[in-house]
PDB file of N, CA, C and O in Angstrom, chain B, residues numbered from 101:
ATOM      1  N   UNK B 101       1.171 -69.301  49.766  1.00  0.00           N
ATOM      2  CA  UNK B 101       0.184 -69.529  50.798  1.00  0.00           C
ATOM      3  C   UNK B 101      -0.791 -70.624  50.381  1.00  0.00           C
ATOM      4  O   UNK B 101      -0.955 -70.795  49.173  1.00  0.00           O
ATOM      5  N   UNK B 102      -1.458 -71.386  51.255  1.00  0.00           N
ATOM      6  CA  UNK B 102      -2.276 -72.329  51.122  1.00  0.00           C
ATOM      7  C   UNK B 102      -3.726 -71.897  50.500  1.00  0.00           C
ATOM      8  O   UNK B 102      -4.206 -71.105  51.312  1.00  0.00           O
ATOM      9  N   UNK B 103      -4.475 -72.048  49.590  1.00  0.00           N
ATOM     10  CA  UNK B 103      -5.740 -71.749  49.870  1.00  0.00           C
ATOM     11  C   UNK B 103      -6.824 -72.027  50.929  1.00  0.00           C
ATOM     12  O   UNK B 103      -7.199 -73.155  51.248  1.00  0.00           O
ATOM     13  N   UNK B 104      -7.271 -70.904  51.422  1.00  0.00           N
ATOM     14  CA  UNK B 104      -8.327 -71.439  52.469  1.00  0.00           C
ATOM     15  C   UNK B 104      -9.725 -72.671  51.577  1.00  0.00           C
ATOM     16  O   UNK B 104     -10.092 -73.012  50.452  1.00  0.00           O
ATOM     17  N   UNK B 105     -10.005 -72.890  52.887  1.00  0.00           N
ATOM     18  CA  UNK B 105     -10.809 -74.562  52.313  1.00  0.00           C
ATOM     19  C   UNK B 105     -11.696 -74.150  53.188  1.00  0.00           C
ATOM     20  O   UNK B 105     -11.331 -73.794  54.308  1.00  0.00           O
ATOM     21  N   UNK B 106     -13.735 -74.125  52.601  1.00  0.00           N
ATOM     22  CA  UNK B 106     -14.690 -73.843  53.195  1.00  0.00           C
ATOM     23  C   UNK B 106     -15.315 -75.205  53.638  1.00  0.00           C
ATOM     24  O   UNK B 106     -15.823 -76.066  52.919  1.00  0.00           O
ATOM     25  N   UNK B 107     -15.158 -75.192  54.964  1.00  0.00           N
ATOM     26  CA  UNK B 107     -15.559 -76.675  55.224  1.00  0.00           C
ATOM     27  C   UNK B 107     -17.193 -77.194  55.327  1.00  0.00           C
ATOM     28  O   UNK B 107     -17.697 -78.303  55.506  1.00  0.00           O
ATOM     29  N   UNK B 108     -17.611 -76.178  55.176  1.00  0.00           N
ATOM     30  CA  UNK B 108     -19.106 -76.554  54.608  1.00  0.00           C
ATOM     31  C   UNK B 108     -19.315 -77.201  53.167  1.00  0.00           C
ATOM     32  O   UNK B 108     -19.915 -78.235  52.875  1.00  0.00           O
ATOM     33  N   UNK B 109     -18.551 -76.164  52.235  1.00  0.00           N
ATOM     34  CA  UNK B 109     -19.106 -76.777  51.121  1.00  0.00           C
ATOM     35  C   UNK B 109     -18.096 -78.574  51.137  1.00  0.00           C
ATOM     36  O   UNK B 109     -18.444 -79.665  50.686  1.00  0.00           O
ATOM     37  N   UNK B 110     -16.847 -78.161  51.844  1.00  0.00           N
ATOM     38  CA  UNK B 110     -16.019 -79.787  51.998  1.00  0.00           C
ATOM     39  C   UNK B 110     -17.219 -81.052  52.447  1.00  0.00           C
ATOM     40  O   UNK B 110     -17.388 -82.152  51.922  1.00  0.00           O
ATOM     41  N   UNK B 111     -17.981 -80.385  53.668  1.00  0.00           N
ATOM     42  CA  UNK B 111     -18.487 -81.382  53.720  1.00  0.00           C
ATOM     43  C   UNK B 111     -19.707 -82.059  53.362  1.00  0.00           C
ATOM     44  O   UNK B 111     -20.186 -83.140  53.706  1.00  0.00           O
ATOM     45  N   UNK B 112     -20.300 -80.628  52.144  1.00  0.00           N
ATOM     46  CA  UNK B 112     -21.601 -81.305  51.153  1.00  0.00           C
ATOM     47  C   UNK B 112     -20.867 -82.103  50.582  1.00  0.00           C
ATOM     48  O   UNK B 112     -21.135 -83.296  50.727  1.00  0.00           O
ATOM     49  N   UNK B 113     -19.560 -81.669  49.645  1.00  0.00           N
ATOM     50  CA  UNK B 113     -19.351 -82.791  48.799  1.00  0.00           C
ATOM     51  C   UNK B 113     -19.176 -84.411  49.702  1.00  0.00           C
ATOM     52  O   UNK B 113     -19.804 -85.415  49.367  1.00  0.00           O
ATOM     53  N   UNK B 114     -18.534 -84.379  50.470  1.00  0.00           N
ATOM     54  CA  UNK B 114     -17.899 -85.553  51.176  1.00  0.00           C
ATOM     55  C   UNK B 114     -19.645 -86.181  51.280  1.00  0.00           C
ATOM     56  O   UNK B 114     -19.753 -87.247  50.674  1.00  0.00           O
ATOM     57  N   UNK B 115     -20.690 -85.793  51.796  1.00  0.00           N
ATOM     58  CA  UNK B 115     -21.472 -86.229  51.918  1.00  0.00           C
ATOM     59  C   UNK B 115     -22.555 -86.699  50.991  1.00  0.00           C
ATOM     60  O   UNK B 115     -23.320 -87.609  51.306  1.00  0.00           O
ATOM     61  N   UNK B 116     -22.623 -85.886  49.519  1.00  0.00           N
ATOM     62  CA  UNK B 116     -22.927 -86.052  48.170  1.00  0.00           C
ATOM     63  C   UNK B 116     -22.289 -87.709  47.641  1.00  0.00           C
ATOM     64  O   UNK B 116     -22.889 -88.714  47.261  1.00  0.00           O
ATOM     65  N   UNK B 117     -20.626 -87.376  47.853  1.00  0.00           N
ATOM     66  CA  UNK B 117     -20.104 -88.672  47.498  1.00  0.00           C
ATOM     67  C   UNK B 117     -20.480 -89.745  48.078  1.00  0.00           C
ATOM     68  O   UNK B 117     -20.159 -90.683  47.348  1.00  0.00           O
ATOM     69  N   UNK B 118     -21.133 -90.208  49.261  1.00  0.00           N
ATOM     70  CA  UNK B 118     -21.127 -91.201  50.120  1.00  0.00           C
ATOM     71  C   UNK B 118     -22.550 -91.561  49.859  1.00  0.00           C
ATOM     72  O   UNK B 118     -22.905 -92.739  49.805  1.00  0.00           O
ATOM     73  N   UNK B 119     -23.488 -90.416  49.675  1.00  0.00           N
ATOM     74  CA  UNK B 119     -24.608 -90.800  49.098  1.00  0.00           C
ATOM     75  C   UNK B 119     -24.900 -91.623  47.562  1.00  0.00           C
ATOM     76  O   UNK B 119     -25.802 -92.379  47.200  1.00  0.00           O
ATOM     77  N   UNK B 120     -23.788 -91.127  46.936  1.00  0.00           N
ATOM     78  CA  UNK B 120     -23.607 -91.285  45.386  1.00  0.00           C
ATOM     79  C   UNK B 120     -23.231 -93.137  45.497  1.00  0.00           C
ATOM     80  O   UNK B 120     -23.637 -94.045  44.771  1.00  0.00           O
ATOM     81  N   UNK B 121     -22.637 -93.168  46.276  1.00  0.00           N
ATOM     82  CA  UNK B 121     -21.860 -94.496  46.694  1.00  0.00           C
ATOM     83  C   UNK B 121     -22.577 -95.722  47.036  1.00  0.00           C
ATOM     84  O   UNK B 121     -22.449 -96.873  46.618  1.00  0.00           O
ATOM     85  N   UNK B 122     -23.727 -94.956  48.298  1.00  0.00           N
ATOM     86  CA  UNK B 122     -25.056 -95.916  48.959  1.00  0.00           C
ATOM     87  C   UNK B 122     -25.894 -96.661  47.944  1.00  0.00           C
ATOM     88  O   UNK B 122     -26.365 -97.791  47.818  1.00  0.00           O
ATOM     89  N   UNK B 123     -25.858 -95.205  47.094  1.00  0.00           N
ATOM     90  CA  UNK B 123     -27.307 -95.651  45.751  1.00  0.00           C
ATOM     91  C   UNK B 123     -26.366 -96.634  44.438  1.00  0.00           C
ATOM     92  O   UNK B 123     -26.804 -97.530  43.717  1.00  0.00           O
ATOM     93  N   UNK B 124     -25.100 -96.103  44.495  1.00  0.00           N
ATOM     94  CA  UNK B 124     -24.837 -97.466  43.421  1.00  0.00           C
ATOM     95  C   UNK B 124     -24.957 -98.522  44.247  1.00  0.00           C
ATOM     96  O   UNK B 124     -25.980 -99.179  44.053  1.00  0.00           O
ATOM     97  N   UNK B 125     -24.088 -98.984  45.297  1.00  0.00           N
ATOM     98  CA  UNK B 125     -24.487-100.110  45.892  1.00  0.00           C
ATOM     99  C   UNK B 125     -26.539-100.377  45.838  1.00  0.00           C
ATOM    100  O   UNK B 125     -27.206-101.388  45.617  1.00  0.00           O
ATOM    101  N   UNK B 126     -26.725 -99.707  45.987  1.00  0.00           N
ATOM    102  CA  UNK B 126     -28.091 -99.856  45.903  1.00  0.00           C
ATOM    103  C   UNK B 126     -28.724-100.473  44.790  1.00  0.00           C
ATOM    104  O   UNK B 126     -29.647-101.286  44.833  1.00  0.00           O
ATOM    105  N   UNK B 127     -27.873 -99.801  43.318  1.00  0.00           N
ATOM    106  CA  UNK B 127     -28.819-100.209  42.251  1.00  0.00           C
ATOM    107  C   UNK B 127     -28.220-101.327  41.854  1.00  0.00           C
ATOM    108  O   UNK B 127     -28.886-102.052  41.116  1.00  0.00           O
ATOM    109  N   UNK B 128     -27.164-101.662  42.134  1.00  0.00           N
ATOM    110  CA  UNK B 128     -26.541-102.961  42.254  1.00  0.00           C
ATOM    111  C   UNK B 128     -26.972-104.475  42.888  1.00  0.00           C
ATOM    112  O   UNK B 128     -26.711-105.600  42.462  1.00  0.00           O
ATOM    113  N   UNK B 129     -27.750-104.036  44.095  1.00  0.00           N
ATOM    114  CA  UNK B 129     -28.016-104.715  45.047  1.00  0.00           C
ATOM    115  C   UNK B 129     -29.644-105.174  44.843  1.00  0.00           C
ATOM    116  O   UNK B 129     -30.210-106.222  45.156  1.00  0.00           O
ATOM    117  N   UNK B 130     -30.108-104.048  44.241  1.00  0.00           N
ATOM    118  CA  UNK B 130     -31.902-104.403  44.024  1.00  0.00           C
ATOM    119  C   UNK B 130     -32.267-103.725  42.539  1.00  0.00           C
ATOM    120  O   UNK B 130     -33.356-103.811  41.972  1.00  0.00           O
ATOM    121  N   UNK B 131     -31.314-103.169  42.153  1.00  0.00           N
ATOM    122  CA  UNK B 131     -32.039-103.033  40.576  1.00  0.00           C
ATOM    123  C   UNK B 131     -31.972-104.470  39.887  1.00  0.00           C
ATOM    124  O   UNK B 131     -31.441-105.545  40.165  1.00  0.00           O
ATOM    125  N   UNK B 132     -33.083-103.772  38.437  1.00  0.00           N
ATOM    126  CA  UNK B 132     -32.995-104.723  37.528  1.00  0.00           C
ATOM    127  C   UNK B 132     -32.111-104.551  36.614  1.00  0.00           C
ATOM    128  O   UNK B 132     -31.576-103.455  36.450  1.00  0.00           O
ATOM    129  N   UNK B 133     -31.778-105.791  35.758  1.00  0.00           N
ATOM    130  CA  UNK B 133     -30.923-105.451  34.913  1.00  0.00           C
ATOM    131  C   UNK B 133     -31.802-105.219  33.249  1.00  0.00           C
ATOM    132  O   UNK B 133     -32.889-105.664  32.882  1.00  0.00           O
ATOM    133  N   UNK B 134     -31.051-104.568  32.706  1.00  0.00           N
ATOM    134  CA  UNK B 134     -31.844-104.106  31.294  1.00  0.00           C
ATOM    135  C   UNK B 134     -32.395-105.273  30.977  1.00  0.00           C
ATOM    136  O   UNK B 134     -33.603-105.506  31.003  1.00  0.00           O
ATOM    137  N   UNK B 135     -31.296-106.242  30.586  1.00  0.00           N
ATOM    138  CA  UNK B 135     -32.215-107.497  30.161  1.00  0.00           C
ATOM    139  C   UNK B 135     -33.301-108.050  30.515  1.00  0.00           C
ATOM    140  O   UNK B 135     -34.143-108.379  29.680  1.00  0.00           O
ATOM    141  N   UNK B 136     -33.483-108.274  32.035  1.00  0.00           N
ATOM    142  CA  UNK B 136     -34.394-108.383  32.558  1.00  0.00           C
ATOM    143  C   UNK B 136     -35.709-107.329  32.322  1.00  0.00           C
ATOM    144  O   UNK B 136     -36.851-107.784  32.377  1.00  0.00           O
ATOM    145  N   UNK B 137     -35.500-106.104  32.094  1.00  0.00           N
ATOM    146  CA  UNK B 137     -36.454-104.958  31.900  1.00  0.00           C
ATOM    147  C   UNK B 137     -36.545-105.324  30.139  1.00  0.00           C
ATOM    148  O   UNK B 137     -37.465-104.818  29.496  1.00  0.00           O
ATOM    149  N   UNK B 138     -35.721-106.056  29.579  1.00  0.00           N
ATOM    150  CA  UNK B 138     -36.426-106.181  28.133  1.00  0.00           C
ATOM    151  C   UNK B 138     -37.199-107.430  28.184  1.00  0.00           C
ATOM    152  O   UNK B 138     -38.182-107.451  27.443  1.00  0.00           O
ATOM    153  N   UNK B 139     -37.008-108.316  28.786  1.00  0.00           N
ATOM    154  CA  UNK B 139     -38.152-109.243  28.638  1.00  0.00           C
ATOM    155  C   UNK B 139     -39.170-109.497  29.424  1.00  0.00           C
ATOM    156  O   UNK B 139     -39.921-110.461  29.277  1.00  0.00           O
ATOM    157  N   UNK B 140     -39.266-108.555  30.400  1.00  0.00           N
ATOM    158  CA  UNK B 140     -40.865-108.582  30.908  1.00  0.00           C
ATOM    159  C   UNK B 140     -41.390-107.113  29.991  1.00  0.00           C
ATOM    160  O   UNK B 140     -42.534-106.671  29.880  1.00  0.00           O
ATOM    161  N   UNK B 141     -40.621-106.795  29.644  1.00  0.00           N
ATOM    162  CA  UNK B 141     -41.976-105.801  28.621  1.00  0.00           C
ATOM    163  C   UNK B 141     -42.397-106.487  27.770  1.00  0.00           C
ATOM    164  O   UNK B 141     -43.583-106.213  27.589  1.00  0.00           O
ATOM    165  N   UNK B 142     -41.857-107.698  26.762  1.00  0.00           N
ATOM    166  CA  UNK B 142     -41.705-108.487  26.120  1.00  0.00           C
ATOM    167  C   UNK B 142     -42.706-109.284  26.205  1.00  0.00           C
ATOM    168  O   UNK B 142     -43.334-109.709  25.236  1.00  0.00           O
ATOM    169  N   UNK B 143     -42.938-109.560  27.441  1.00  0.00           N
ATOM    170  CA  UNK B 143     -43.748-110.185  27.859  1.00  0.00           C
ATOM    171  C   UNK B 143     -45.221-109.527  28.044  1.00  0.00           C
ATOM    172  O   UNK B 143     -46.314-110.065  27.863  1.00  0.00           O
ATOM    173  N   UNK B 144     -44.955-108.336  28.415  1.00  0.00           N
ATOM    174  CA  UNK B 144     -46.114-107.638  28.718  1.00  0.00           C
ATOM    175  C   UNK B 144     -46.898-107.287  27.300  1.00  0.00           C
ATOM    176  O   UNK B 144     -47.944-106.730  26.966  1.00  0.00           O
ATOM    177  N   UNK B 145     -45.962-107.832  26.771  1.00  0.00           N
ATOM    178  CA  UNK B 145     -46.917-107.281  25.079  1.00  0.00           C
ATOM    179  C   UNK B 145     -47.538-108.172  24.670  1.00  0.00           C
ATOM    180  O   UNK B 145     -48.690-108.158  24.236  1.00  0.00           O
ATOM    181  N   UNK B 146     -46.573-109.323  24.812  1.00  0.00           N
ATOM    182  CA  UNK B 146     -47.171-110.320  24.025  1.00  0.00           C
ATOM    183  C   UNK B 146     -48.524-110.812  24.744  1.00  0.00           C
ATOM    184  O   UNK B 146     -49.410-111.308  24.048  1.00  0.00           O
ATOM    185  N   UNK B 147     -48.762-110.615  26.760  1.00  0.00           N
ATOM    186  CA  UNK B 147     -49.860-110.965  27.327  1.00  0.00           C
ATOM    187  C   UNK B 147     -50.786-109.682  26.864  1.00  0.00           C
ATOM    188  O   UNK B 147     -51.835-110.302  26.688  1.00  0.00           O
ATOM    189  N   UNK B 148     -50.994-108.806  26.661  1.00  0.00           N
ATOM    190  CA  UNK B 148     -51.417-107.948  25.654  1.00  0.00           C
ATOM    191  C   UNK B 148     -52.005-108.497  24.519  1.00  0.00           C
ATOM    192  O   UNK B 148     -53.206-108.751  24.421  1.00  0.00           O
ATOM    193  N   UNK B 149     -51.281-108.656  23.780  1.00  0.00           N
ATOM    194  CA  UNK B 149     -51.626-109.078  22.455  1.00  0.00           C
ATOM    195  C   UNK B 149     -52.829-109.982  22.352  1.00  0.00           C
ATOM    196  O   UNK B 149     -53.815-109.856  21.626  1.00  0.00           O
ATOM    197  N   UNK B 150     -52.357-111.511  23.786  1.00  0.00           N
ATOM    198  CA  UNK B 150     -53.184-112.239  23.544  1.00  0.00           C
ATOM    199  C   UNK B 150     -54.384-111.756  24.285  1.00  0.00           C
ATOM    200  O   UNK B 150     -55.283-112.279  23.626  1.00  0.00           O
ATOM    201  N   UNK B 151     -54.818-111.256  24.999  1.00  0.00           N
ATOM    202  CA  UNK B 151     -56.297-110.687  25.954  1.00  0.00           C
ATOM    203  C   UNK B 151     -56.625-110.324  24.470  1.00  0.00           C
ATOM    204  O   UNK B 151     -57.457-110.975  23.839  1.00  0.00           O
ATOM    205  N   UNK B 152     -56.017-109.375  23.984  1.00  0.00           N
ATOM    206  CA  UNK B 152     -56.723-108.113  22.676  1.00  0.00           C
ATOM    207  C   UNK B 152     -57.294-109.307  21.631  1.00  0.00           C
ATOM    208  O   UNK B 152     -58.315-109.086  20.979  1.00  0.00           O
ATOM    209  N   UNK B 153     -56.527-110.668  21.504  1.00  0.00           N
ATOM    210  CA  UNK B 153     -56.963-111.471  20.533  1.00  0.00           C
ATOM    211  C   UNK B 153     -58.063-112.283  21.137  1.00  0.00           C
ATOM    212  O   UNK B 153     -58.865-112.894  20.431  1.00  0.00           O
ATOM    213  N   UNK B 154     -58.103-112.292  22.455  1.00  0.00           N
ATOM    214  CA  UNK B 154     -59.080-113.306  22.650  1.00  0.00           C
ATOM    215  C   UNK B 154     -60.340-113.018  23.131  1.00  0.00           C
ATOM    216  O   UNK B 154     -61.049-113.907  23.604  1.00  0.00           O
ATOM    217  N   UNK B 155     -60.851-111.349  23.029  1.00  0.00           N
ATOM    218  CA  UNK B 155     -62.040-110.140  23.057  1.00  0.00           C
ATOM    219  C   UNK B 155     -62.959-110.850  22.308  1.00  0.00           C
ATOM    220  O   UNK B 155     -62.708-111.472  21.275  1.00  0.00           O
ATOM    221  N   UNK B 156     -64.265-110.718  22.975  1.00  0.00           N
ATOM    222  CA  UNK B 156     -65.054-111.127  22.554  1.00  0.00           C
ATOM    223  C   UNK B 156     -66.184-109.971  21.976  1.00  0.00           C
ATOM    224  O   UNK B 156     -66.738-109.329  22.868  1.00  0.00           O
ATOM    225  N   UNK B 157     -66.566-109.653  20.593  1.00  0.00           N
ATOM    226  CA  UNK B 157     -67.445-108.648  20.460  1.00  0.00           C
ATOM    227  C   UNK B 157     -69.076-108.624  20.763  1.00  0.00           C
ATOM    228  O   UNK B 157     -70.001-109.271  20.271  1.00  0.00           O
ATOM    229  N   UNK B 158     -69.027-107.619  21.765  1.00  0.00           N
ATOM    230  CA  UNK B 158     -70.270-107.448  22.413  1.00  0.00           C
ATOM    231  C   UNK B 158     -71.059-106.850  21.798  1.00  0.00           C
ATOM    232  O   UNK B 158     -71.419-106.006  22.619  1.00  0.00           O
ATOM    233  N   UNK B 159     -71.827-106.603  20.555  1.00  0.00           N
ATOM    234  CA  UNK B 159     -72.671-105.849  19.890  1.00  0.00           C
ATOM    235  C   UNK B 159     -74.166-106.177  19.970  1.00  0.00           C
ATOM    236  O   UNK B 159     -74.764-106.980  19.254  1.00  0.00           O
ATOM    237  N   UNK B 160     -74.675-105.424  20.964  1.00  0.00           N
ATOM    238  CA  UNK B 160     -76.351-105.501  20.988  1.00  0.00           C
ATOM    239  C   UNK B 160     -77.335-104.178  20.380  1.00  0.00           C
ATOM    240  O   UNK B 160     -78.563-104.258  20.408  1.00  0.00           O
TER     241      UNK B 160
END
């Protein structure tokens, strides 16, 4: 005999997958890429660094 098939849970998954599908296209389409996420932190440090070096001490 066939197993019966609950077509509810058939059609979370079917609909899980298609979602799963949207968002890669998605992170594909508008994410960043690591590299890119390593050199604006890169950046963010080093503009960091320089503000912190170029503080002026206020002591009254």
């Amino acid at each position: 005999m066939v197993e019966p098939i609950n077509l509810r849970q058939f059609r979370k998954r079917k609909k899980r997958a298609e979602k799963e599908k949207t968002a890669e296209e998605n992170r594909n389409k508008f994410g960043i890429s690591s590299k890119l996420k390593k050199n604006s932190k890169a950046n963010q440090q080093l503009e960091i660094s320089r503000l912190d070096g170029s503080k002026l001490d206020n002591k009254e």
